[in-house]
TORMARDO-300495 format. One record per residue (C-alpha): residue in one letter; x, y, z. Coordinates in steps of 0.25 Angstrom, whole numbers, plus 5000, padded with zeros to 4 digits. Layout:
N
AXYZ
...
//
This chain:
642
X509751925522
X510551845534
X510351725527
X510651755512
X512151815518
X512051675527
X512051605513
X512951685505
X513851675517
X513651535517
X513951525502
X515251605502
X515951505513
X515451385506
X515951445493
X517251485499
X517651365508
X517351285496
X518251355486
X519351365497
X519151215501
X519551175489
X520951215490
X521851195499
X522751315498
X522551455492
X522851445476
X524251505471
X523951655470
X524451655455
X523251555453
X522451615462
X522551765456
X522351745442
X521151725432
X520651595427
X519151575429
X518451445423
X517051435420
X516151315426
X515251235416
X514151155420
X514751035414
X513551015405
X513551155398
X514951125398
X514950975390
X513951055381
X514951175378
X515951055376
X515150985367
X514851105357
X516351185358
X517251055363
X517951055374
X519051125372
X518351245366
X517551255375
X518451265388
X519151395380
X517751445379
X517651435393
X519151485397
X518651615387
X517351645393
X518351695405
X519051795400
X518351915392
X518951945377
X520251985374
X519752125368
X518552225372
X517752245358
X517152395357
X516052415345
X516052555341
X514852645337
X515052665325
X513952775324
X514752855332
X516152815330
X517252725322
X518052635327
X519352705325
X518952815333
X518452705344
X519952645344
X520552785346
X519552835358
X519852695364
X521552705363
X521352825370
X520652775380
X521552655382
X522752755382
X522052835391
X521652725401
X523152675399
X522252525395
X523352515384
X524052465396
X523152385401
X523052315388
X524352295385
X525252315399
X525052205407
X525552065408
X524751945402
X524951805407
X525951735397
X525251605401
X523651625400
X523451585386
X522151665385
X522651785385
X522451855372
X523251975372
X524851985375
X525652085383
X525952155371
X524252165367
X524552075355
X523351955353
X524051845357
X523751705350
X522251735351
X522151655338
X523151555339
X522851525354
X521451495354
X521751425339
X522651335345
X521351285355
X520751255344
X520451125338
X520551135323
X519151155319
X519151275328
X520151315321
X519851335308
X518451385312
X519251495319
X520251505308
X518951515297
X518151595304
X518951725307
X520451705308
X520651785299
X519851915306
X520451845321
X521751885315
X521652015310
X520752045326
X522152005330
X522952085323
X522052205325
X522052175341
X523652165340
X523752315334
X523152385347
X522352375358
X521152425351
X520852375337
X519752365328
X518952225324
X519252165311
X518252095308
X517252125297
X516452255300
X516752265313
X517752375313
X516852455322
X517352355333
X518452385342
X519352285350
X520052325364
X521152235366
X521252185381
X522452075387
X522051965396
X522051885405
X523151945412
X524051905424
X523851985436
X524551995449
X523751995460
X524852035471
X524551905480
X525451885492
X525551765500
X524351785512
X524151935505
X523351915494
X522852045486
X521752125489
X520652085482
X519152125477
X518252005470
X517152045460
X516051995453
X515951905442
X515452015433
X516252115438
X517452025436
X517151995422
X516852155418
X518352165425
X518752055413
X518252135403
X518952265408
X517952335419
X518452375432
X517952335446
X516752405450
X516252425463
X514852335459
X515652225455
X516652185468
X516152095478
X517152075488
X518552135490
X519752115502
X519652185516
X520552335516
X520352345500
X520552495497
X520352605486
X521752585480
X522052455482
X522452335472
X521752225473
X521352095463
X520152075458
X519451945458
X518151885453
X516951825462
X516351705454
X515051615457
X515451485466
X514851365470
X513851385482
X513351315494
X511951275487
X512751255473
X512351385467
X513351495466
X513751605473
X514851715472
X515251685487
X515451845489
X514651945492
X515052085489
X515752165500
X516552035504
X517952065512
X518851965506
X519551885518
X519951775513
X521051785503
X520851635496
X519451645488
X519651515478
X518551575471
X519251685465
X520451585461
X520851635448
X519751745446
X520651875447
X520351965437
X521452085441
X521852185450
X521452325452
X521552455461
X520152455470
X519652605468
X518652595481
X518952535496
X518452405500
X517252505507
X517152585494
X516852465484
X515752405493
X515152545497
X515252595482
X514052565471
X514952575459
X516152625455
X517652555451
X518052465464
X519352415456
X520052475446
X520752355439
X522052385432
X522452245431
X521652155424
X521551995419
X520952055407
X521352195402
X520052245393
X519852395393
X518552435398
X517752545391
X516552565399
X516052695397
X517152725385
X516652795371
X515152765375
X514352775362
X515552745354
X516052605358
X515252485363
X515952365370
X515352245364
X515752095362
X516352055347
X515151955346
X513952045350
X514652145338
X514652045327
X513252015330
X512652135326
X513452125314
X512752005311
X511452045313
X511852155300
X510852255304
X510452355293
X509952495295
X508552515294
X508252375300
X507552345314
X508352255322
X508052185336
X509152175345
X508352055355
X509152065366
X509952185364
X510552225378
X511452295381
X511452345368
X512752325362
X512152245347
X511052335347
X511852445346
X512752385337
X511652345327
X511152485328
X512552545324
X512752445314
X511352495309
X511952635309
X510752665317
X509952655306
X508652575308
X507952505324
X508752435333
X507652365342
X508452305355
X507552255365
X507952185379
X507052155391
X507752215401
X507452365404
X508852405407
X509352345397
X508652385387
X509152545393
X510452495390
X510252475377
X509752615375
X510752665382
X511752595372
X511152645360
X510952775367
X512552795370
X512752735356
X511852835350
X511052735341
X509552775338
X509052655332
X509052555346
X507452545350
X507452465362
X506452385369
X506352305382
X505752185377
X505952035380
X506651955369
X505851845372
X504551915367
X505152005358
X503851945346
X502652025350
X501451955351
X500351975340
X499352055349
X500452165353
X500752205339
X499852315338
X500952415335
X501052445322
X501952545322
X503152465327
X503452325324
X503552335340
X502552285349
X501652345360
X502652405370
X502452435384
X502252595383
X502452625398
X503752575398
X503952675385
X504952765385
X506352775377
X506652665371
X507452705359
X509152735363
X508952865355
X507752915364
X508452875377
X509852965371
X508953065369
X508153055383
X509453045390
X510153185383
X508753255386
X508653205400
X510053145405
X509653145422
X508253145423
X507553145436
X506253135433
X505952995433
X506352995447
X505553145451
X504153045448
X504652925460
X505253045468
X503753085471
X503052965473
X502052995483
X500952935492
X499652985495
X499352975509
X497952995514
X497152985528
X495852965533
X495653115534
X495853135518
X497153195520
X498353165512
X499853185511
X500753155501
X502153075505
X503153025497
X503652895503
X504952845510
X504952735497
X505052835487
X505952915494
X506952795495
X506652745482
X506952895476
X508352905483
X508552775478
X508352835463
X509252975465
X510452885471
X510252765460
X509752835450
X508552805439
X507952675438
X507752595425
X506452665424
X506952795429
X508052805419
X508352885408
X507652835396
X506552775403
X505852655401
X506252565389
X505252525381
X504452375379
X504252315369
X503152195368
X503852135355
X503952155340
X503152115331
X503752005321
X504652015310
X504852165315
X506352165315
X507552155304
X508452095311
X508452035326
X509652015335
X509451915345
X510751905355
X509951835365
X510251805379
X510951685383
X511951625392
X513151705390
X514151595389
X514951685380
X515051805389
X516651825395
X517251845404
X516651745413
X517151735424
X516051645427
X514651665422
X513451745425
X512251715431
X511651635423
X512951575415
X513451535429
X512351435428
X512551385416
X514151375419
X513951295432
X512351245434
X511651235424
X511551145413
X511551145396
X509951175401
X510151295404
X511051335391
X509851265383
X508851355390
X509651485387
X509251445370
X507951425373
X507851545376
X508651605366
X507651525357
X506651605361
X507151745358
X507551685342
X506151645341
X505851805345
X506951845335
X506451765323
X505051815323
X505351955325
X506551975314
X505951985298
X506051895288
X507451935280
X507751985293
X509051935303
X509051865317
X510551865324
X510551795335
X511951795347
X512251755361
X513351765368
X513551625373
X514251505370
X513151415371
X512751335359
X511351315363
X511151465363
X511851475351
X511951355340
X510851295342
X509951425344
X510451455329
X509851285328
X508551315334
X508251445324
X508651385312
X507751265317
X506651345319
X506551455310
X506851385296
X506751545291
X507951575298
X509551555292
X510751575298
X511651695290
X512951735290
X513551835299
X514451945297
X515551985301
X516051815308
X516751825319
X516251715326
X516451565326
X515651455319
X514551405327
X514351265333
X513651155325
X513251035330
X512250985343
X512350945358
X511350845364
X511250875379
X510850775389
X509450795389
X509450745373
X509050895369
X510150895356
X510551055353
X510951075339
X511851205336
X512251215323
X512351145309
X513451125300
X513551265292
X512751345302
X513851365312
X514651475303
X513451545301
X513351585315
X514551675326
X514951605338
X515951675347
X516851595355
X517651645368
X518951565364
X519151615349
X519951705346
X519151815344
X518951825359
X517651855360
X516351815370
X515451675365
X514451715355
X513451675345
X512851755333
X511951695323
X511151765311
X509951715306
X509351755290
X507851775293
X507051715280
X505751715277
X504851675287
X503751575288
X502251625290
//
């Protein structure tokens, strides 16, 4: 232990003296205190990038994936409610949280040309702003493609704060309209700067998109910092390190000293009221540390608002179940379908009228999911925890006849069904006997005599305390166990929904990446990219042979990586000459790209062809429809070979 805090020591000074070596004199506070984050590229994934969107494009991709959207989008249940009545519960809540100031009472920078929204709450030159970056090609695709709907999402937006969407069929989708990036005054004064608390890189970017500080989320926070006190909020981000990995620098409970950290230059995302002391956020497990009231981007946050009635859910992910087109009575696989949000959304548009098969490989996740369609009181969600990867069952497991599932792992079985869990949950809401069964575990000691006595050990003891102060584990919970699945049997499934994992290059905000899409940013080369499709590959293959012939494959990520998209899209149509690309409805993306990249290795990667690249959706980051990258492409299933 002395020597891993030895080495995080270590790598904090080096870190520190490096960023402060490299200037001379602290940076002018209006610099300083502000929000302007830049993501590094490895400069290989970055001449890839260039080479499919240009350069231009693709450095306001970049400067997009830093700021979240301009609106939040709320899909409404449409089994339980209607959009209109969404829209009046939600302007009371705004009235009622006074956000209808927050949205539209506070000053926005004249001079930060990304800002989408005025003082007055008004869309400001969305269209003609991000049209007048464009060359002239780019143009008339945005101009062809949905202009006409762009404008009439504006003029909505302009009416209110909340609006409906306009485009076709999806009127069951509600837009939140948020203001950013704002100006925020800090109150710096020469040799006092203001108190100040630094959080995590996850925390910060569920700040962006309207969350509040909790208690998990901070790191570190300036000496004397009391319950009451106003203090700004700033980002800790991964730096270079001594052994030329990368480290926060920071570990939580620091006292900030040192008031120039060049590390947090420009990486001020507000100012808020701290609702513990400096003593309280360290000593407390959860809970609001900071209550921000002043925000670079003002998005209302409606965690925990109309549960059952109202699901937060990106514009993409929403048109993709559109696209899929389920019908009632059909059985659809949802691949990967954590956490849930287009499952349900087949399911509703289904009206609950047929299987929903969602399946992931982690347990928790796959409780999530039932807990979703629980809340949203959906009975058509089965879900299983099963591995994409082997979601084809082998020939020697299909022995049940019954279900076009395979052999499952019946000690695990228990509810898997979101209809079961609701009903376990009304019937027994606090159970404790799951815990009674560990409480009284119990050795049997015996002697040379023959005489025995029973004991229950200091173990369990601890481990039972543990239990009553945490609560039920994953296996204690209610519900149960979920159930496994070893596979389906081919050709079992009407239509399969494969939104597959990938790199994430699409997510915002980013204030810089995640794990793994750090790597990719700064060490990693276009191998590691390459190695994400083959993966994805992999999980197709699964898809094909378990959808009927007749039947629908919709395959989405959320990344803006070609080589997971375009040229996926390439390698079915190669393979699977049964296979077509169809139409989607409604459009809402962009065309895809056509063409090829030969990497340095002489592997060529070939994306699309000339007329395949309107068949498909891609969602970019600097259009005008503000959304997160993304990629949704529909495959016609024909007639297979035998």
């Amino acid at each position: 232990m002395r020597k891993a805090r030895d080495l995080v020591r270590g790598l904090r000074r080096r870190s520190f003296s490096t960023a402060r070596s490299s200037t001379s004199a602290p940076m002018d506070p209006a610099d300083r205190y502000s929000y302007n984050p830049v993501l590094r590229w490895n400069p290989q994934v970055e001449a890839y990038f260039s080479k499919a969107y240009g350069p231009h494009h693709f450095y306001r991709i970049s400067q997009a994936l830093t700021h979240p959207s301009c609106y939040s989008c709320i899909r409404v249940n449409t089994l339980k409610s209607t959009s209109d009545a969404v829209i009046e519960k939600l302007l009371a809540i705004i009235q009622e949280r006074e956000l209808d100031n927050v949205v539209d009472g506070m000053h926005v920078s004249e001079s930060n040309a990304a800002a989408k929204f005025d003082t007055e709450g008004n869309l400001q030159s969305t269209l003609g702003e991000c049209n007048n970056h464009l060359n002239l090609d780019e143009q008339k695709k945005v101009n062809v493609g949905n202009f006409e709907q762009l404008n009439s999402q504006k003029k909505s937006l302009e009416t209110g704060p909340i609006s409906k969407c306009q485009l076709p069929g999806l009127d069951y989708v509600v837009f939140v309209r948020g203001s950013g990036p704002h100006t925020i005054e800090y109150g710096y004064e020469i040799d006092r700067p203001p108190k100040e608390v630094i959080v995590s890189r996850k925390c910060a970017e569920a700040v962006l998109r309207g969350a509040q500080v909790y208690v998990p989320g901070v790191l570190a926070c300036s000496s004397h910092v009391e319950k009451g006190d106003v203090v700004a909020v700033s980002v800790a981000v991964e730096q270079p390190g001594a052994d030329g990995g990368w480290v926060v620098g920071i570990t939580r409970g620091t006292v900030l000293q040192d008031p120039y950290h060049f590390e947090r230059n420009a990486l001020y995302i507000g100012r808020g009221v701290t609702m513990l002391s400096r003593a309280g956020i360290f000593r407390a497990s959860g809970g609001i540390a900071v209550d921000m009231n002043s925000r670079v981007f003002k998005l209302p946050s409606f965690h925990d608002v109309l549960e059952g009635e109202i699901f937060l859910q990106n514009l993409p992910s929403i048109v993709t179940a559109h696209a899929l087109d389920p019908q009632q009575g059909e059985r659809i696989l949802d691949m990967c379908a954590a956490p849930g949000g287009k499952t349900t959304a087949i399911a509703i548009l289904m009206k609950d009228k047929g299987e929903v098969v969602a399946v992931d490989r982690s347990h928790n996740k796959v409780m999530d999911i039932q807990k979703l369609a629980a809340e949203m009181g959906l009975h058509c969600v089965t879900t299983y925890k099963l591995d994409a990867l082997k979601a084809v069952c082998r020939s020697d497991e299909s022995n049940d006849t019954i279900t076009p599932s395979c052999r499952k792992d019946t000690e695990d079985v228990t509810l898997q069904s979101s209809d079961s869990q609701r009903v376990q949950m009304e019937k027994n809401p606090c159970s404790t006997e799951a815990f009674n069964t560990d409480f009284t575990c119990q050795e049997i000691v015996t002697n040379g005599e023959g005489n025995q006595r029973t004991y229950t050990s200091k173990a369990d003891i601890r481990k039972s305390i543990r239990r009553m102060r945490n609560g039920p584990g994953r296996n204690q919970g209610i519900g149960g166990r979920v159930e496994k699945s070893k596979g389906f049997s081919p050709n079992s499934f009407d239509r399969v929904l494969l939104d597959a994992p990938c790199s994430a290059l699409g997510l915002r905000p980013r204030l810089f990446a995640s794990e793994s899409l750090y790597t990719l940013l700064s060490f990693e080369t276009t191998e590691s990219l390459r190695n994400h499709a083959k993966y994805q590959r992999r999980m197709f293959d699964q898809a094909v042979q378990l959808v009927r012939p007749g039947g629908v494959i919709v395959y989405s990520t959320c990344t803006i990586n070609p080589g997971e998209n375009e040229a996926l899209v390439r390698y079915a149509l190669d393979s699977y000459k049964f296979l077509s690309l169809a139409s989607q409805h409604p459009r809402a993306g962009g065309p895809g790209l056509v063409g090829c990249f030969q990497f340095s290795d002489g592997y060529s990667e070939e994306w699309l062809r000339p007329g395949e690249e309107e068949l498909v959706q891609r969602f970019d980051p600097s259009s005008p429809l503000d959304t997160i990258g993304f990629f949704i492409a529909k495959f016609n299933v024909g007639p297979k070979d035998t």
